[in-house]
C-alpha positions as CSV (number, residue, x, y, z in Angstrom):
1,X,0.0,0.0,0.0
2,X,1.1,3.9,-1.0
3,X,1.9,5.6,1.5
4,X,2.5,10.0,1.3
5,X,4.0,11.8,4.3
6,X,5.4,15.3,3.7
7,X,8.2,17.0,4.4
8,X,9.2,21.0,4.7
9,X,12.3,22.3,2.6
10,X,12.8,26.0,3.1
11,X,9.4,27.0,4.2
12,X,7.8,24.7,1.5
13,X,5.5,21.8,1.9
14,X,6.6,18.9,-0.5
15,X,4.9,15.3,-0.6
16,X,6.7,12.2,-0.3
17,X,4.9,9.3,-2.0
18,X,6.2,5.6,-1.6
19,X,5.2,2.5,-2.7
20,X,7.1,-0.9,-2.6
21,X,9.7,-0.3,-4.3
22,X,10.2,3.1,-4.8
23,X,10.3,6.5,-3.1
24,X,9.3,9.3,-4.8
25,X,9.2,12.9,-4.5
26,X,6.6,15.7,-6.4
27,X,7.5,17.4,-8.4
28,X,4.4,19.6,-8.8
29,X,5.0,20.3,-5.5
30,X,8.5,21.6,-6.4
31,X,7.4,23.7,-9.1
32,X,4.6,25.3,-6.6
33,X,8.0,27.0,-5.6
34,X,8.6,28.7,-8.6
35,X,5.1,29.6,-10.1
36,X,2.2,28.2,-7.8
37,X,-0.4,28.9,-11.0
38,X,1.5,27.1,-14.1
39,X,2.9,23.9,-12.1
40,X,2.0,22.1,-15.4
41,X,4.0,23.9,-17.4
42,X,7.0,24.0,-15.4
43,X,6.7,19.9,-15.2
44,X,6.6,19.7,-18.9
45,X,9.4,22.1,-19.5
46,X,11.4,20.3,-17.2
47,X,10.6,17.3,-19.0
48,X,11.2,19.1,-22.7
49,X,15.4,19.1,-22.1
50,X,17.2,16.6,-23.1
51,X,19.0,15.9,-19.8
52,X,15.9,15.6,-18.4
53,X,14.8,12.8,-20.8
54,X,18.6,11.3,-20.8
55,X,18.2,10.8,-17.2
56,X,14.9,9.1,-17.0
57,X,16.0,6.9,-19.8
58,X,19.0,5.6,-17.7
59,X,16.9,5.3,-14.2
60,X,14.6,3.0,-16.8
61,X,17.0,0.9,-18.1
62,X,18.0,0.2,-14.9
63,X,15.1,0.0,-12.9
64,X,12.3,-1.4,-15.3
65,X,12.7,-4.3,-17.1
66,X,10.0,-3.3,-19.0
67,X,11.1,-0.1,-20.4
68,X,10.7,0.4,-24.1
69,X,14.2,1.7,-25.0
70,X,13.1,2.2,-28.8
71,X,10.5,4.7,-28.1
72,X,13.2,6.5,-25.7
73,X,15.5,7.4,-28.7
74,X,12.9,8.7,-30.5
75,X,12.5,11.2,-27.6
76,X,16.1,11.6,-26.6
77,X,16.8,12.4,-30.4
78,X,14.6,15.0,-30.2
79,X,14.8,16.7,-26.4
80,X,15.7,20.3,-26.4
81,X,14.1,21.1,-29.8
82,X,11.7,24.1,-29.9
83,X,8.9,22.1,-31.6
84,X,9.3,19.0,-28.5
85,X,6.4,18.2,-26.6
86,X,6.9,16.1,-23.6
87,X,4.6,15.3,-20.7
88,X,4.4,13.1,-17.7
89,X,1.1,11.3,-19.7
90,X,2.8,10.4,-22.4
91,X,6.4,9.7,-21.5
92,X,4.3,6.9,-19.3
93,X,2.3,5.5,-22.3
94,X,4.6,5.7,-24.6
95,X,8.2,4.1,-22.9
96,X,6.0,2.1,-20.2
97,X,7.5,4.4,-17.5
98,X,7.4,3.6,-13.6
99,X,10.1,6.3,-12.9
100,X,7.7,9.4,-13.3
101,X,4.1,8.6,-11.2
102,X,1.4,10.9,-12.2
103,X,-1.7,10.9,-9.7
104,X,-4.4,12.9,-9.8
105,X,-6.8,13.7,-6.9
106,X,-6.3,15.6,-3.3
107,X,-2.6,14.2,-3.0
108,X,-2.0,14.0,-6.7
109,X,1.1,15.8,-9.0
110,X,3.9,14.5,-10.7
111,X,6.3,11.9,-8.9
112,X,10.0,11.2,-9.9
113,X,12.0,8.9,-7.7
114,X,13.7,9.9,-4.5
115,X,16.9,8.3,-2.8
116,X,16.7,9.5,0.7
117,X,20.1,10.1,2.9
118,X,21.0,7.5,5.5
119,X,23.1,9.8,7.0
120,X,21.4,12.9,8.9
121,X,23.8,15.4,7.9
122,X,24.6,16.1,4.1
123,X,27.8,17.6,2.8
124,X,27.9,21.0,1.3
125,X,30.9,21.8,-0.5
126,X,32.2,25.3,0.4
127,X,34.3,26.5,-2.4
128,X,36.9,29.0,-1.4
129,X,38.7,30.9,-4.6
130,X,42.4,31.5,-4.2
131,X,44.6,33.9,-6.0
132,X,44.8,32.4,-9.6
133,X,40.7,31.8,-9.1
134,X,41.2,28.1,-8.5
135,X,39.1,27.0,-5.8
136,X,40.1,24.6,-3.2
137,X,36.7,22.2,-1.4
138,X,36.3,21.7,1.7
139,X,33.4,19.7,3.0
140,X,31.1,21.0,5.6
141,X,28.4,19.1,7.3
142,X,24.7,21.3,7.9
């Protein structure tokens, strides 16, 4: 059984949704952030670049054995073209997607998976410039 819990990043409220297998994360709640009234729109734009799609291919291959890697080219050969079209609905149909969830409903939005931290503190790399404008990293812990 699903089960959704949320959690607060930087004064905002993001959902948590995990099944089984997988955790994921909304994203609709993550584009709330940046323009509560187009959510749609920032999900699809996300999904338009071709890094985008190149990275949802990959968790696919690995994850989903069945993932239709023939209808992926066809998309990755065409990510980041003005005239692409790419949404949550039909990257699902289409490649036979369980990496991206879409749920509608009270709880519902756009999933992608999540790997949560084992650890409870996550390094931050401080980068500190030197004379020549190489930086040297050090690792802090927040």
């Amino acid at each position: 059984m699903a089960k959704t819990k949320k959690i607060n990043v930087q004064g905002v409220d993001i959902i948590l949704y995990e099944d089984n297998e997988h955790d994921f994360i909304s994203l609709t709640d993550i584009a709330r952030h940046k323009d509560p009234e187009n959510t749609d729109t920032i999900v699809q734009n996300w999904m338009r670049n071709r890094n985008t799609i190149e990275l949802l291919g990959f968790w696919e291959t690995i994850y989903n054995p069945g993932f239709k890697p023939l209808e992926f080219e066809g998309f990755r050969k065409k990510a980041g073209l003005n005239s692409f079209v790419m949404t949550p609905k039909r990257w699902i149909e289409k490649t036979n997607a369980i990496g991206i969830v879409s749920k509608s409903g009270r709880y519902g939005g756009t999933f992608a998976p999540f790997q949560k931290s084992t650890t409870k503190s996550i390094p931050i790399d401080k980068r500190k410039p030197d004379t020549k404008n190489n930086y040297q990293v050090t690792s802090e812990f927040c």
